[in-house]
Residue, then its C-alpha position, 0 to 999 in steps of 0.5 A: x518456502x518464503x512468503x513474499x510481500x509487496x508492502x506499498x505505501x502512499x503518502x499518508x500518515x501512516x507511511x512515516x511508521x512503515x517499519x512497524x508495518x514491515x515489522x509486523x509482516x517479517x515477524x508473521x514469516x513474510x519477506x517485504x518489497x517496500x515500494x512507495x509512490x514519490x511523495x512516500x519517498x521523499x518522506x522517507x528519503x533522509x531514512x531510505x537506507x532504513x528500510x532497505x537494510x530492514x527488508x534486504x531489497x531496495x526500495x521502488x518508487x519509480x518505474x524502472x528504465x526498460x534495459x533494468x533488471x527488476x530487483x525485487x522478487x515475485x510477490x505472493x501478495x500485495x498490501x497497499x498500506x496507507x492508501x491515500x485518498x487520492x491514490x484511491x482514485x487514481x487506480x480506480x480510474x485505470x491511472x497507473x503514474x507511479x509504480x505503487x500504482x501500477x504493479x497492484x493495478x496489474x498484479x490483481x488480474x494476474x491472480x496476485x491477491x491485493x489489499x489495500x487499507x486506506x487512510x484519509x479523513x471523513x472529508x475526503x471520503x465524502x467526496x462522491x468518487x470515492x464509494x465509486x472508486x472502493x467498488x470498482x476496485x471490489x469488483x476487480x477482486x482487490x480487498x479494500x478494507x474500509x468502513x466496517x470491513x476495515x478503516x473508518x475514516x477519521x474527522x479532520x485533522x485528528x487522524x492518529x497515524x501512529x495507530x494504524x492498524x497494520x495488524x489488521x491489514x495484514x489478517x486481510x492479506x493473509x485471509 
């Protein structure tokens, strides 16, 4: 039976190397659903076709109109992967805007389990909302992997988005 996998990307860093993530899944026997916020998709819009071609389904990053069937399969899981900071603290205010938000919001308290690994600098994570935001998402049973459970937040200007830890983010999935 195959495993499927929403892989969700916001647009941080790490978003510009989701194939390795998709990579990285697909050779760990998961099927990928890539859906991405709108700004992830305006990254990769030039490559779009990439990733559809690498998961066999189309690419989400916007809700789709009431009279359209969904196109993807039903998940097993979800991995927000590069979660933004303000993405973060978007869906720990109950904001569900973009789809990327909405279907991890709603999966998790459909017994869907969901995790996400930020990636931001110590900057933002200084900002008060977000230890608020990383536990009120903790309490509605979404793994959020950061600090010394997953992602420490880097110094300004010197996140390497090349090296994010997919591997590890997709251990928490599977966990």
């Amino acid at each position: 039976m195959t495993r499927v996998l929403y892989l969700i990307a916001c647009a941080a860093g790490p978003a510009q190397y989701l194939d390795q993530g998709v990579k990285l899944a697909q050779g760990r026997g998961w099927e990928v659903c890539v859906i991405l916020t709108p700004s992830a998709a305006a990254w990769w819009e030039p490559r779009m076709g990439e990733l559809a071609e690498l998961t066999g389904h189309p690419v989400r990053s916007r809700y789709k109109m009431p009279w359209e069937k969904d196109a993807l399969p039903k998940a097993d899981a979800m991995l927000v992967a590069p979660l933004s900071c303000t993405s973060l603290n978007k869906w720990a205010a109950g904001i569900a805007d973009t789809v990327a938000l909405g279907i991890p919001s709603e999966a998790v308290h459909m017994g869907v389990p969901v995790a996400a690994m930020p990636f931001f600098n110590q900057a933002q994570a200084a900002q008060p909302a977000v230890p608020r935001s990383v536990e009120t998402l903790r309490a509605q049973g979404v793994r959020v992997l950061i600090g010394e459970d997953g992602y420490e937040p880097h110094p300004p200007k010197t996140g390497l988005a090349a090296e994010f830890p997919w591997a590890q983010a997709l251990d928490a999935v599977e966990a």
